[in-house]
KOLVEXLUM-856259 format. One record per residue (C-alpha): chain; x negated, y negated, z. Coordinates in Angstrom, 1 decimal, m for minus. Each point is the difference from the previous one (the first is absolute). Layout:
<rs>
<r chain="A" xx="X" yy="Y" zz="Z"/>
...
</rs>
This chain:
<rs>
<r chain="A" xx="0.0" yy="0.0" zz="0.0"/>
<r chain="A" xx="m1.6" yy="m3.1" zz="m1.3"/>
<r chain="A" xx="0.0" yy="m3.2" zz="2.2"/>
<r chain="A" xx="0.9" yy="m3.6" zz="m1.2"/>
<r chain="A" xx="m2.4" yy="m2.7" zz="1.6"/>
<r chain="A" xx="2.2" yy="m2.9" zz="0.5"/>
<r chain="A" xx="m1.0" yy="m2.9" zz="1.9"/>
<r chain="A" xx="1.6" yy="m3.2" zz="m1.1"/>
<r chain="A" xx="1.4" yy="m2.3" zz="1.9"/>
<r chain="A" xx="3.8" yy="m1.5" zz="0.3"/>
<r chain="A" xx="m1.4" yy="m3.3" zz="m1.6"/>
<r chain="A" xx="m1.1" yy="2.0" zz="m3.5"/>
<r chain="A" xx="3.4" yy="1.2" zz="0.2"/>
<r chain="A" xx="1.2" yy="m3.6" zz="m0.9"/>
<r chain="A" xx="m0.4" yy="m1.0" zz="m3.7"/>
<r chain="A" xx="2.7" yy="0.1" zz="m2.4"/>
<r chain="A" xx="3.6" yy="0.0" zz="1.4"/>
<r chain="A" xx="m0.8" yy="3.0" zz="1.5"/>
<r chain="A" xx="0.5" yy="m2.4" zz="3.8"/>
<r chain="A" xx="3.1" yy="m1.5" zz="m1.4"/>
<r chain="A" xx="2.2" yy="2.0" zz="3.1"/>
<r chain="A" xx="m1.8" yy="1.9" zz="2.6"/>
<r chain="A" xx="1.3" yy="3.3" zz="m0.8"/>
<r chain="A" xx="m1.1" yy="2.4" zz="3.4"/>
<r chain="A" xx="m1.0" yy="3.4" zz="m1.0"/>
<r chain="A" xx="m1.1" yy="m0.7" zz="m3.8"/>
<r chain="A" xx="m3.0" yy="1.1" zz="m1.4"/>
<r chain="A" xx="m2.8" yy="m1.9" zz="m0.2"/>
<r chain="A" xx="m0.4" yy="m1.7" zz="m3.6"/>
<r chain="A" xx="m3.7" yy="0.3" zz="m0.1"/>
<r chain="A" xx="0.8" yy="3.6" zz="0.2"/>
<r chain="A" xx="2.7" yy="0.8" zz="m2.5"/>
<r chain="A" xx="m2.8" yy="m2.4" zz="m2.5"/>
<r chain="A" xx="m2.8" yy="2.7" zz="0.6"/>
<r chain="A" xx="2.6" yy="2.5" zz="m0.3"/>
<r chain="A" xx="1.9" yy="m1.2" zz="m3.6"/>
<r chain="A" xx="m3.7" yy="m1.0" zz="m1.0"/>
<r chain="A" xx="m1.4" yy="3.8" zz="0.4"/>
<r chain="A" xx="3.5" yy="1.5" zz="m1.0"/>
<r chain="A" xx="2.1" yy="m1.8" zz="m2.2"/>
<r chain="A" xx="m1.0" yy="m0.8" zz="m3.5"/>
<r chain="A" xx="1.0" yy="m3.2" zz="m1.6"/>
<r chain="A" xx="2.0" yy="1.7" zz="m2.8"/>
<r chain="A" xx="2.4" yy="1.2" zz="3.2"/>
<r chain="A" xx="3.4" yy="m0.8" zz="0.7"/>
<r chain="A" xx="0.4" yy="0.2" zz="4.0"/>
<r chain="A" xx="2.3" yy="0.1" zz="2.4"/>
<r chain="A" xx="m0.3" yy="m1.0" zz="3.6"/>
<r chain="A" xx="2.5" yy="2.5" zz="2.0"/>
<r chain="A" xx="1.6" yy="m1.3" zz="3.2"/>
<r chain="A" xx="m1.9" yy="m3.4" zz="m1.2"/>
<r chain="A" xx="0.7" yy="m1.7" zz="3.6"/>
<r chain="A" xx="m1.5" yy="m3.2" zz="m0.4"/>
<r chain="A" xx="m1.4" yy="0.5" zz="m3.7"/>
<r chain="A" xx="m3.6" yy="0.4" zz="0.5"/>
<r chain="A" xx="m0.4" yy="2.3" zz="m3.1"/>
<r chain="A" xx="2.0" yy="m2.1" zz="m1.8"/>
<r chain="A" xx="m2.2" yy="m3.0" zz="0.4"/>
<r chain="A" xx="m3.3" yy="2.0" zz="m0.7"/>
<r chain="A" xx="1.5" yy="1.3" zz="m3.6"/>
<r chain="A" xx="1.2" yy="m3.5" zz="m0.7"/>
<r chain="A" xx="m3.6" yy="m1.2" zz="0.7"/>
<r chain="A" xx="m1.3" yy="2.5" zz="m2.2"/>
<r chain="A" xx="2.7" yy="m0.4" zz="m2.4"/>
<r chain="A" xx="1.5" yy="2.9" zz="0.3"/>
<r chain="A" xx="3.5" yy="0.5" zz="m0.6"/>
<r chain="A" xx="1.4" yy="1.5" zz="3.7"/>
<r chain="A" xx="3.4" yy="0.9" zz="1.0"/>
<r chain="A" xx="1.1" yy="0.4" zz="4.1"/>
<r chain="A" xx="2.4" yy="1.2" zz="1.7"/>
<r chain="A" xx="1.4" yy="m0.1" zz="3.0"/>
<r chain="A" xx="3.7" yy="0.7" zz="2.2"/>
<r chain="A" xx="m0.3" yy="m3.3" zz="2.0"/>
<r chain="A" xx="1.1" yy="m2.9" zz="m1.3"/>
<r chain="A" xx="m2.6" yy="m2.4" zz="1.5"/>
<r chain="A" xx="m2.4" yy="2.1" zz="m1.2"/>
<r chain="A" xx="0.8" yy="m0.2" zz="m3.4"/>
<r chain="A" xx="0.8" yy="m4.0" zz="0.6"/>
<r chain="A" xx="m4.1" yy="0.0" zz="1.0"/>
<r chain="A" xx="m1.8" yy="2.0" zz="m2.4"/>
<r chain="A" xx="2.0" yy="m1.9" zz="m2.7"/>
<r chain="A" xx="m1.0" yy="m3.7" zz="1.2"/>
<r chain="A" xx="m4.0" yy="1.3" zz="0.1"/>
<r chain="A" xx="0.2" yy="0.7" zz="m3.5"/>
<r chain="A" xx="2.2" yy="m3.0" zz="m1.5"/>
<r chain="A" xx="m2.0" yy="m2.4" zz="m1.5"/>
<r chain="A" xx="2.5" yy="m3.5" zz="0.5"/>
<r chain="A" xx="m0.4" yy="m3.5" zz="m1.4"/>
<r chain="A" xx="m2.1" yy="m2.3" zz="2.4"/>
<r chain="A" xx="2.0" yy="m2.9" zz="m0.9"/>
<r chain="A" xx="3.2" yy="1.8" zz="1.2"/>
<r chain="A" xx="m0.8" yy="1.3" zz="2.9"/>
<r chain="A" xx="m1.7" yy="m3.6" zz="1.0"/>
<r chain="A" xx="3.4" yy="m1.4" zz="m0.9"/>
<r chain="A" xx="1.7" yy="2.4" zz="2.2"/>
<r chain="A" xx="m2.2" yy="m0.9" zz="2.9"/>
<r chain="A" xx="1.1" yy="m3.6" zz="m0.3"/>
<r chain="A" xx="3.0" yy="0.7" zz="0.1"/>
<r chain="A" xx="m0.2" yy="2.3" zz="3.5"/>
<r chain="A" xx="m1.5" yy="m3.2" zz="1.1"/>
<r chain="A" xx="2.6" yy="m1.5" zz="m1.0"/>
<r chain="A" xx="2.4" yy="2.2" zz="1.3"/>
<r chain="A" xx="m1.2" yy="m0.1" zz="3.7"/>
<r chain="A" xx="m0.1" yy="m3.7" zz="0.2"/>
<r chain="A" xx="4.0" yy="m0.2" zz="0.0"/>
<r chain="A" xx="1.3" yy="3.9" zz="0.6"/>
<r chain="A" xx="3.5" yy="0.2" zz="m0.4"/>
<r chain="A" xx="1.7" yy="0.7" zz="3.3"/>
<r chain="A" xx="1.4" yy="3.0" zz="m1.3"/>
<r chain="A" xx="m3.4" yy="1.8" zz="m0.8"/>
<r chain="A" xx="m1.2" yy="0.3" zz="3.7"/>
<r chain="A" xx="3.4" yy="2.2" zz="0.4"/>
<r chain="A" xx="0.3" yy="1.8" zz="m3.6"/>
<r chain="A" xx="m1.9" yy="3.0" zz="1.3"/>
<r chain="A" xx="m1.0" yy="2.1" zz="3.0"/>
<r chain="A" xx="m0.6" yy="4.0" zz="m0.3"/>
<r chain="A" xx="1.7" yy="2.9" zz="1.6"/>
<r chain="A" xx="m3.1" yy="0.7" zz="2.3"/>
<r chain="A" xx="0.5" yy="1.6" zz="3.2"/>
<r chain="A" xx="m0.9" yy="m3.0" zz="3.0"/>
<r chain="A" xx="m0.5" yy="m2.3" zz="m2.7"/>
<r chain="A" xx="m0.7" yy="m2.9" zz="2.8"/>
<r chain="A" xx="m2.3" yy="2.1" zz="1.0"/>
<r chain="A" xx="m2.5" yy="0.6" zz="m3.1"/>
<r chain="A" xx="0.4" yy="m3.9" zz="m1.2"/>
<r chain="A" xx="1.0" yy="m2.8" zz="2.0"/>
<r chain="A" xx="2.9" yy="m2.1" zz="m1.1"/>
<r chain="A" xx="m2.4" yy="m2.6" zz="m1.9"/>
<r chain="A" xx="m1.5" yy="2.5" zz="m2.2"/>
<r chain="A" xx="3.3" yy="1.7" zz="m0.4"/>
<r chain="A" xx="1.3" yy="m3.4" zz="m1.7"/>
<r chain="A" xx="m3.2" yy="m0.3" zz="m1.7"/>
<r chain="A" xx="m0.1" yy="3.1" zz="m2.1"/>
<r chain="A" xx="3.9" yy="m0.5" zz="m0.6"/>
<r chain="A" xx="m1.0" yy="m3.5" zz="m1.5"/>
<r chain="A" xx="m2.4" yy="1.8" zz="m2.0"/>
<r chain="A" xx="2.1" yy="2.3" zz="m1.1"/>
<r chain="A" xx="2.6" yy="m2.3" zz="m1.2"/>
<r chain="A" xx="m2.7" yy="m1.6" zz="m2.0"/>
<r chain="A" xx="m1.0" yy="3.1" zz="m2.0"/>
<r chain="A" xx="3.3" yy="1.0" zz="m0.6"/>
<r chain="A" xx="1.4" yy="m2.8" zz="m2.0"/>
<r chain="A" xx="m2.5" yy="m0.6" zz="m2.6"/>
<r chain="A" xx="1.5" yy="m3.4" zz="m1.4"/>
<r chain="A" xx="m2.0" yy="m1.5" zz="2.7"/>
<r chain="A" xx="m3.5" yy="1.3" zz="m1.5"/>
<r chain="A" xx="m0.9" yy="m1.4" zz="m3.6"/>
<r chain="A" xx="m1.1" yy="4.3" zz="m1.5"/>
<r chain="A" xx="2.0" yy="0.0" zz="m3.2"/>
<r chain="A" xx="1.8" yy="2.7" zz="m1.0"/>
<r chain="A" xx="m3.6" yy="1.7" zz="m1.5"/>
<r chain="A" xx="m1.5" yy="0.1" zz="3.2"/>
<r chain="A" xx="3.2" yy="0.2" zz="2.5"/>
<r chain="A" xx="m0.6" yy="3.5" zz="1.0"/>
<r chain="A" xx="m3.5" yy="m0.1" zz="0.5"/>
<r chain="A" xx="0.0" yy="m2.7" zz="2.3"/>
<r chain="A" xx="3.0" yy="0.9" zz="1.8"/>
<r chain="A" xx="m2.2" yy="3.6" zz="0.6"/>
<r chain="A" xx="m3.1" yy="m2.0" zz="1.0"/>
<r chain="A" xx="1.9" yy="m2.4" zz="2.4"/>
<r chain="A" xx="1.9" yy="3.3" zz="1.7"/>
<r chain="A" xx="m3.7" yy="1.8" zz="0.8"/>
<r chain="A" xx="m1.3" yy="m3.0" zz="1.3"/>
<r chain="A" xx="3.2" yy="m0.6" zz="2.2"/>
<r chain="A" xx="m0.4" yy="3.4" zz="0.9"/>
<r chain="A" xx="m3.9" yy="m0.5" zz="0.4"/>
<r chain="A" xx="0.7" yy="m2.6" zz="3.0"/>
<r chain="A" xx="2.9" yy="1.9" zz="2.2"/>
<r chain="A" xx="m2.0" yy="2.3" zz="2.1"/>
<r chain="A" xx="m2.8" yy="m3.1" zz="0.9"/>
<r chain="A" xx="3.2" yy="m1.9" zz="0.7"/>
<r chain="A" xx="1.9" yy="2.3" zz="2.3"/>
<r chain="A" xx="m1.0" yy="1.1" zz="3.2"/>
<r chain="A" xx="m1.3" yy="3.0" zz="m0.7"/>
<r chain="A" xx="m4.4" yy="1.1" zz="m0.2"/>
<r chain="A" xx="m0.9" yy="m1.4" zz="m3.2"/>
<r chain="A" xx="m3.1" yy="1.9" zz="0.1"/>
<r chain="A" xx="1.2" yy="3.6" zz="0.0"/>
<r chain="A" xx="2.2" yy="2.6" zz="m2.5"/>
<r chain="A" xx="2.2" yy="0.9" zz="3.2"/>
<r chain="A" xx="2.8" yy="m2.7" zz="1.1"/>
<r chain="A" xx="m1.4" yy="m1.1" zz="3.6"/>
<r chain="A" xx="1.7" yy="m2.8" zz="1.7"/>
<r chain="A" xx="m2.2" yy="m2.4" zz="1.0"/>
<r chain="A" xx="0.5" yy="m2.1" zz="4.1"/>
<r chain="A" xx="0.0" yy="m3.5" zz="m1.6"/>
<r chain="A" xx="2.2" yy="m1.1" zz="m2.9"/>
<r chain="A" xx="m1.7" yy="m0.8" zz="m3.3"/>
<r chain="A" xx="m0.5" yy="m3.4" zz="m0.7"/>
<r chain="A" xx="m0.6" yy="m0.1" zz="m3.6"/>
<r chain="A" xx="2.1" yy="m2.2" zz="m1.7"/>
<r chain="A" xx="2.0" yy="2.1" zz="m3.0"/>
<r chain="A" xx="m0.1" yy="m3.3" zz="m2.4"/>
<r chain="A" xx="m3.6" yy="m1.0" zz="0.6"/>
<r chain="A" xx="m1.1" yy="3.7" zz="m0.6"/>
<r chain="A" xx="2.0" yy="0.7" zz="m3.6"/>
<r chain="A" xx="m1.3" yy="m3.1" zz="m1.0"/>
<r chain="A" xx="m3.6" yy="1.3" zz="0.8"/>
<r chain="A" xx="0.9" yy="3.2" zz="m1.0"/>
<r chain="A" xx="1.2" yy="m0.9" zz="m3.5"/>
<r chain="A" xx="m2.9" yy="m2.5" zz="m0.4"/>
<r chain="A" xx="m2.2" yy="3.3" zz="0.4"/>
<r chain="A" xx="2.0" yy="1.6" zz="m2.4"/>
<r chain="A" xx="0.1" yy="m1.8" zz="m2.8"/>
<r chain="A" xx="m3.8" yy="m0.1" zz="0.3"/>
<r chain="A" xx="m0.3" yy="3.6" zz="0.3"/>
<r chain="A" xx="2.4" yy="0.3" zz="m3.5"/>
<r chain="A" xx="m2.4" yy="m2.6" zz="m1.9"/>
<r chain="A" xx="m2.7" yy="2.5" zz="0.1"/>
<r chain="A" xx="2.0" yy="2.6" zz="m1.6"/>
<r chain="A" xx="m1.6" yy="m0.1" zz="m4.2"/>
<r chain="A" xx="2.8" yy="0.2" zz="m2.1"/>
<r chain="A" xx="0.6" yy="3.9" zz="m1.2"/>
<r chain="A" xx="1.7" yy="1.7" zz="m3.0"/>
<r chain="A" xx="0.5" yy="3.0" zz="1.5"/>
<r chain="A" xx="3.2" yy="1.5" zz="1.5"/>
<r chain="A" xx="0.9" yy="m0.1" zz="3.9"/>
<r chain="A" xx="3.0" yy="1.4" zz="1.1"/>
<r chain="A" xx="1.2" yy="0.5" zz="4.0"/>
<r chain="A" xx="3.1" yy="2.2" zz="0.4"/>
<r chain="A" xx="2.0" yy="0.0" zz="3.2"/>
<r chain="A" xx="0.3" yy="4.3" zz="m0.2"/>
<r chain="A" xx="m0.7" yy="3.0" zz="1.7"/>
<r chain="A" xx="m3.3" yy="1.4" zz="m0.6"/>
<r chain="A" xx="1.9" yy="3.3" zz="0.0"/>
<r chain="A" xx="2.0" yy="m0.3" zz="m3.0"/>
<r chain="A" xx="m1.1" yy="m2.9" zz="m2.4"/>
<r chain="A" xx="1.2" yy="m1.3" zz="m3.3"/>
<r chain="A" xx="m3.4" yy="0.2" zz="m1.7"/>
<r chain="A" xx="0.3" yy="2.9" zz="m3.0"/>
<r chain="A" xx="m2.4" yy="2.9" zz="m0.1"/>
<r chain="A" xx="m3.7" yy="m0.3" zz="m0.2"/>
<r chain="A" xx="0.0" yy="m3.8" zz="0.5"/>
<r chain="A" xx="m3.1" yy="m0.6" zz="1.8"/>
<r chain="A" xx="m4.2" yy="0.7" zz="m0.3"/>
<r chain="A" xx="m0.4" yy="m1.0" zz="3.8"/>
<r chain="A" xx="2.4" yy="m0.3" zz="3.4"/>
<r chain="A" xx="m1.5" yy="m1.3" zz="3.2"/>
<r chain="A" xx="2.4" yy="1.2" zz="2.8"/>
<r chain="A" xx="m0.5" yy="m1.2" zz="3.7"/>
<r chain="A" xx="3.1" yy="1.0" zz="1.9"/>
<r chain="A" xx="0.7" yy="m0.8" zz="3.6"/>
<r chain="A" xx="m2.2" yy="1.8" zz="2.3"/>
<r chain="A" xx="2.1" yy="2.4" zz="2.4"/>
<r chain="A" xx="1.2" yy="m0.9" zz="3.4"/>
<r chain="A" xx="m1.9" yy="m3.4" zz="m0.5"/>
<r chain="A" xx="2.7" yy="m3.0" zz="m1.6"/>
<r chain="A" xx="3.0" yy="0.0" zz="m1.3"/>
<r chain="A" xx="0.5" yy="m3.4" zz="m2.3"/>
<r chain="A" xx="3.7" yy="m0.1" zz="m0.1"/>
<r chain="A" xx="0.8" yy="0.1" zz="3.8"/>
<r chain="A" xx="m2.6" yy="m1.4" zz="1.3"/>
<r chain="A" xx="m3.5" yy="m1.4" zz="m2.0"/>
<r chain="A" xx="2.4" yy="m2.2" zz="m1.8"/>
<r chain="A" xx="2.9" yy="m0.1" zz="1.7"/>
<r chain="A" xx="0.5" yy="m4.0" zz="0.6"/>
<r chain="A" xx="m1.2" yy="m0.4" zz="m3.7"/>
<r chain="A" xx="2.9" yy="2.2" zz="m1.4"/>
<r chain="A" xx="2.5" yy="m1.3" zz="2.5"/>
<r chain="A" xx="m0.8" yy="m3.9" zz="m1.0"/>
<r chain="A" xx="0.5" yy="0.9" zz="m3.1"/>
<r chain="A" xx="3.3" yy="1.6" zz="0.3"/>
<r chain="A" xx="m1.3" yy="3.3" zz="m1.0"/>
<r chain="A" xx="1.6" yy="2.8" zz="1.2"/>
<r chain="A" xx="m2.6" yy="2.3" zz="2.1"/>
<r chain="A" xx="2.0" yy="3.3" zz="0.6"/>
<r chain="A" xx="0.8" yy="0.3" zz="m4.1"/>
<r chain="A" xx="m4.1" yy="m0.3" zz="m0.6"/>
<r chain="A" xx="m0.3" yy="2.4" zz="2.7"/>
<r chain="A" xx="2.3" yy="2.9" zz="m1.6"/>
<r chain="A" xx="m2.5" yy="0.1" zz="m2.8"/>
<r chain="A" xx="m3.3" yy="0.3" zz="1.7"/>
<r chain="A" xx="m1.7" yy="2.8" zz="0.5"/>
<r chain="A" xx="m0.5" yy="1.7" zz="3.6"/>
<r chain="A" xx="m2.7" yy="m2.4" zz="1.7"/>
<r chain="A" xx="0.5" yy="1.8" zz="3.1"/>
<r chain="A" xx="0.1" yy="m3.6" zz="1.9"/>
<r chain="A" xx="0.0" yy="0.3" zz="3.5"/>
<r chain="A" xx="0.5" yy="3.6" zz="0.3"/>
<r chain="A" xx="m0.8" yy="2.9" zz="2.3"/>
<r chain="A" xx="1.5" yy="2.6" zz="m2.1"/>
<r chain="A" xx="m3.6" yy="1.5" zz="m1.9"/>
<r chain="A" xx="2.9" yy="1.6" zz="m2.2"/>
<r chain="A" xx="1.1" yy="m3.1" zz="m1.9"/>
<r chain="A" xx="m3.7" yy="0.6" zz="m1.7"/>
<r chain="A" xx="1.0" yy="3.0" zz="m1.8"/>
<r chain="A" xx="2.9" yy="m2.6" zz="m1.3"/>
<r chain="A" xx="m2.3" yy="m2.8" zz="m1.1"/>
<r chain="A" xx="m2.1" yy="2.9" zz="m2.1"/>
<r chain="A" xx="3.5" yy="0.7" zz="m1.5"/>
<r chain="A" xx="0.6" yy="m3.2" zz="m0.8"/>
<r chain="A" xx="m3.6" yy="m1.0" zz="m1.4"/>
<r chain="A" xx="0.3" yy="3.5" zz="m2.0"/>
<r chain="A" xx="2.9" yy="m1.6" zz="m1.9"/>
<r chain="A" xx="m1.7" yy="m3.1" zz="m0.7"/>
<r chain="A" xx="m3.5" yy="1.9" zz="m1.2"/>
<r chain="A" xx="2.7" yy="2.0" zz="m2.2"/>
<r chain="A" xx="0.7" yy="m3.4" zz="m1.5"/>
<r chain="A" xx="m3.5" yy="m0.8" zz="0.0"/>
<r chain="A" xx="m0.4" yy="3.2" zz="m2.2"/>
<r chain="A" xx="2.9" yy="m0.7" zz="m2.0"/>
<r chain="A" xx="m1.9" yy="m3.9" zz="m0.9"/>
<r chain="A" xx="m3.3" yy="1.5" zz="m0.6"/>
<r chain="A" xx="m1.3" yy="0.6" zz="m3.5"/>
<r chain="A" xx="m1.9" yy="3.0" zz="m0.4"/>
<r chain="A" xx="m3.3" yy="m0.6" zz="1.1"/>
<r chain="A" xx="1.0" yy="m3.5" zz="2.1"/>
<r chain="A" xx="m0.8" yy="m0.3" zz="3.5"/>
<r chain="A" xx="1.4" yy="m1.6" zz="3.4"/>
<r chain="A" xx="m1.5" yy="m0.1" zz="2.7"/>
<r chain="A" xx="1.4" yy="m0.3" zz="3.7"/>
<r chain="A" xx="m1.0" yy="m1.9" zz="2.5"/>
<r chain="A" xx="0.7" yy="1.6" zz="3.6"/>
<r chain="A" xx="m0.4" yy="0.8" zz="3.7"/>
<r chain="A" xx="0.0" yy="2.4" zz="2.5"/>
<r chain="A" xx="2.3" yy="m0.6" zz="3.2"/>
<r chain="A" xx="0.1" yy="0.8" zz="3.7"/>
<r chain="A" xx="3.1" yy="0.4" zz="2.1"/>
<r chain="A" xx="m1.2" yy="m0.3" zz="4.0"/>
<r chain="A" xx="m2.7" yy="2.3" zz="0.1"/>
<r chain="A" xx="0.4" yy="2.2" zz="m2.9"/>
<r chain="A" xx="m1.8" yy="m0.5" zz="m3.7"/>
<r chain="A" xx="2.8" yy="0.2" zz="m2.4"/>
<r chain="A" xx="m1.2" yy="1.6" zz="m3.8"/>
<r chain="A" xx="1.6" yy="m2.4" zz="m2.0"/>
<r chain="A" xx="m2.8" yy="m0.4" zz="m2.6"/>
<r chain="A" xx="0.2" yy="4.3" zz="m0.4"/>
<r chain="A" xx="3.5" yy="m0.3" zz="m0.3"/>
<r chain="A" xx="0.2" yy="m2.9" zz="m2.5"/>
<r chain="A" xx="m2.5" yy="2.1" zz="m2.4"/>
<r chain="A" xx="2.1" yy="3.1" zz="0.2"/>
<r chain="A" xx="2.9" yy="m1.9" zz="m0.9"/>
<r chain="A" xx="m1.6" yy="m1.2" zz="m3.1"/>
<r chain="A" xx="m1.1" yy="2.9" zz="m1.3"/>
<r chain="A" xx="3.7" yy="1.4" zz="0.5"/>
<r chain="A" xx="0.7" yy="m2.7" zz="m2.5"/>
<r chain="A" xx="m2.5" yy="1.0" zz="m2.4"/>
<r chain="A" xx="m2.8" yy="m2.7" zz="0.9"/>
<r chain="A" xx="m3.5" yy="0.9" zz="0.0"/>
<r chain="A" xx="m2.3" yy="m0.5" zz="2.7"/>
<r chain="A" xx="m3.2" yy="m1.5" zz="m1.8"/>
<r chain="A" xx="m1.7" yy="m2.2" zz="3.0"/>
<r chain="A" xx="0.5" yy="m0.1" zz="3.6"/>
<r chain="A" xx="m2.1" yy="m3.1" zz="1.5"/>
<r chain="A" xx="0.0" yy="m1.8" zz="3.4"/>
<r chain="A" xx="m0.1" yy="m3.9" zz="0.4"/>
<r chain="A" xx="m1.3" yy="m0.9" zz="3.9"/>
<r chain="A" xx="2.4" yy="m3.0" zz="0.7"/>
<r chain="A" xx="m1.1" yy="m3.4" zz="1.2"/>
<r chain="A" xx="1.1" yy="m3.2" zz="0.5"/>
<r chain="A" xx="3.6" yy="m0.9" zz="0.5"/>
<r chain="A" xx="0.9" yy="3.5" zz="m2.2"/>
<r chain="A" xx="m1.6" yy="1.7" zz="3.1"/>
<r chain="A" xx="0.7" yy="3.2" zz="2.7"/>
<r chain="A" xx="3.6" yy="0.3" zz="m0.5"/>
<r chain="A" xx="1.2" yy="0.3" zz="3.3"/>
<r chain="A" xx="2.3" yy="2.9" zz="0.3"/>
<r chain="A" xx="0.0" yy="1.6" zz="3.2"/>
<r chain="A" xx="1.5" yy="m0.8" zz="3.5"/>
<r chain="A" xx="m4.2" yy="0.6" zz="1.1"/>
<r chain="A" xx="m2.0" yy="m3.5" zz="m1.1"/>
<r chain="A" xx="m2.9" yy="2.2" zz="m0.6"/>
<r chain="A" xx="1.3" yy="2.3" zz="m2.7"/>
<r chain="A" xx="0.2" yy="m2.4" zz="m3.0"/>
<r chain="A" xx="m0.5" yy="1.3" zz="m3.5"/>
<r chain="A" xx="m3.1" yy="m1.5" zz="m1.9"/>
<r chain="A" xx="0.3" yy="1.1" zz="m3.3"/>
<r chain="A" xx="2.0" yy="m0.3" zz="m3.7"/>
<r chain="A" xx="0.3" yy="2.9" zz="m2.0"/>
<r chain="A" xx="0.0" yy="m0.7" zz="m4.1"/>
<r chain="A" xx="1.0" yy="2.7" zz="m1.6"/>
<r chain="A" xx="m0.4" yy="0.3" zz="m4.2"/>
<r chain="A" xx="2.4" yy="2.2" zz="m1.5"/>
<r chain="A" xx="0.7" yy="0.7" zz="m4.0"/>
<r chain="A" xx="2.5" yy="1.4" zz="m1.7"/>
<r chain="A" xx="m1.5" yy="2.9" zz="m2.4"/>
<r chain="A" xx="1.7" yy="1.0" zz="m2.9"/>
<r chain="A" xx="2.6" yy="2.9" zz="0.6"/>
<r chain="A" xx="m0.7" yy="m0.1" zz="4.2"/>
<r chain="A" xx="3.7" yy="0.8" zz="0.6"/>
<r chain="A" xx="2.3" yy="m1.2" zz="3.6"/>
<r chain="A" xx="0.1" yy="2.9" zz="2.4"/>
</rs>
């Protein structure tokens, strides 16, 4: 088993859009680059599977490669797609002045338009930030009162909901600095307005070094399960699903997000796979192999002959006791016909590091496991 030496820091992970929303859990860009760079051709069509925040998405549109991602929650889909579209400077400057403009005479009605269904709400964001985000809300949602044009309505609309989204934990009460929902002893007093303004400032100077591209990028809001892609779509697919017992993104990584934006959490949740979130039950791993042996079957079904993916996983812990999850996860793709052409380890470091996973603070697990697979021709499903 061949070892990947991996020491950059969080700062090299910065460049591009790629820190346009921080995204907890993703893969380090640097990372997918030396992978696509040693793996993927430029001649490939790709797809980034259970994209999350779109970091392979971003690395093929900087190589100018046409990339296609997928992904069963909404905000997801809403991120990866605002990495990747290039927008007219002048329009999104225009909109800017006319936030500006907007929060120098709100309308009365805007601090009230909105407020989620989130259990204790006056307990994750006090009432000022509660008005806040509902002002900001208002804003995004009725587009006469930002100068887009109909060419460029939906794009900014998309770019002005991730960095809404993009301020809402900071804003709240909660630990800004970890994956989990803590609630923090003093109330946060980060003013919502002053940080979208900031926030889109950032933005707009993040999109401005996207080069313009020819290619094709496409995010679809699906279930990695069962896709609308036809047969044989794709040279290359870089898969990182959640790691088990570790987060789940619907309930509680991005809860506050999804609930500001009036998405609704327990319909995302029916179509993820089995993250085993806060169990005990060792059991509900033989169910998340299930589930990720259904989407390596679709993997499988993508692939061209000859094409490869790789996966990007972990190994998990449940109090004292190792869990085989990586094992597991390569048995279930070779069920589904997938090849087993590479198994490597990446030591983790940085802020991707020792995923804690175990009611002990001493058992932490230190390591990624990359796994290549291929897809050889007339390697039949089990």
């Amino acid at each position: 088993m061949d070892t990947i030496l991996y020491k950059d820091s969080n700062k090299k992970q910065d460049y591009a859009t790629h820190p346009m929303f921080r995204y907890f859990g993703k893969l380090p860009p640097t990372l997918v680059s030396r992978l696509m760079d040693e793996y993927c051709k430029s001649t490939d069509a790709v797809l980034d599977f259970m994209c999350g925040s779109g970091t392979t998405l971003v690395e093929s549109y900087l190589r100018g490669i046409s990339c296609f991602g997928v992904d069963v929650n909404p905000l997801s889909v809403m991120i990866s797609r605002a990495k990747i579209t290039k927008i007219d400077t002048g329009c999104l400057h225009g909109v800017c002045d006319s936030f500006q403009s907007f929060l120098e005479a709100v309308p009365p009605e805007a601090y009230t338009y909105f407020r989620p269904k989130t259990r204790n709400l006056d307990y994750w964001f006090t009432e000022a930030a509660q008005s806040k985000l509902s002002a900001i809300k208002y804003f995004i949602e009725h587009g006469e009162l930002w100068p887009a044009g109909d060419q460029n309505q939906s794009a900014v609309e998309n770019l002005l909901f991730v960095t809404y989204a993009g301020i809402i934990r900071k804003v709240s009460n909660a630990s800004p600095r970890t994956g989990r929902i803590f609630h923090c002893a003093q109330a946060s007093t980060y003013d919502a307005f002053d940080e979208m303004k900031a926030k889109l400032q950032s933005n707009i100077a993040l999109i401005d070094r996207l080069p313009p591209s020819a290619q094709t990028y496409e995010v679809l809001c699906e279930d990695a399960r069962k896709t609308s892609f036809p047969n044989a779509s794709f040279n290359f697919i870089l898969n990182h699903p959640p790691y088990f017992a570790l987060y789940k993104y619907s309930s509680d990584v991005l809860r506050f997000e999804l609930e500001w934006m009036g998405f609704d959490r327990s319909h995302i949740a029916r179509g993820e796979i089995e993250d085993g979130f806060k169990t005990t039950n060792e059991q509900l791993l033989d169910t998340y192999a299930d589930d990720m042996k259904a989407v390596f079957t679709e993997m499988h079904r993508l692939m061209k002959d000859g094409a490869l993916s790789c996966v990007v996983v972990s190994d998990s812990k449940l109090r004292e006791t190792q869990l085989p999850v990586v094992e597991k996860l390569i048995c279930a793709a070779a069920d589904a016909g997938l090849s087993l052409k590479s198994h490597m380890l990446r030591p983790v470091s940085f802020a991707q590091a020792s995923y804690h996973k175990s009611a002990n603070p001493n058992i932490r697990t230190t390591e990624d496991h990359v796994l290549l697979f291929t897809k050889e021709p007339g390697l039949q499903q089990k």
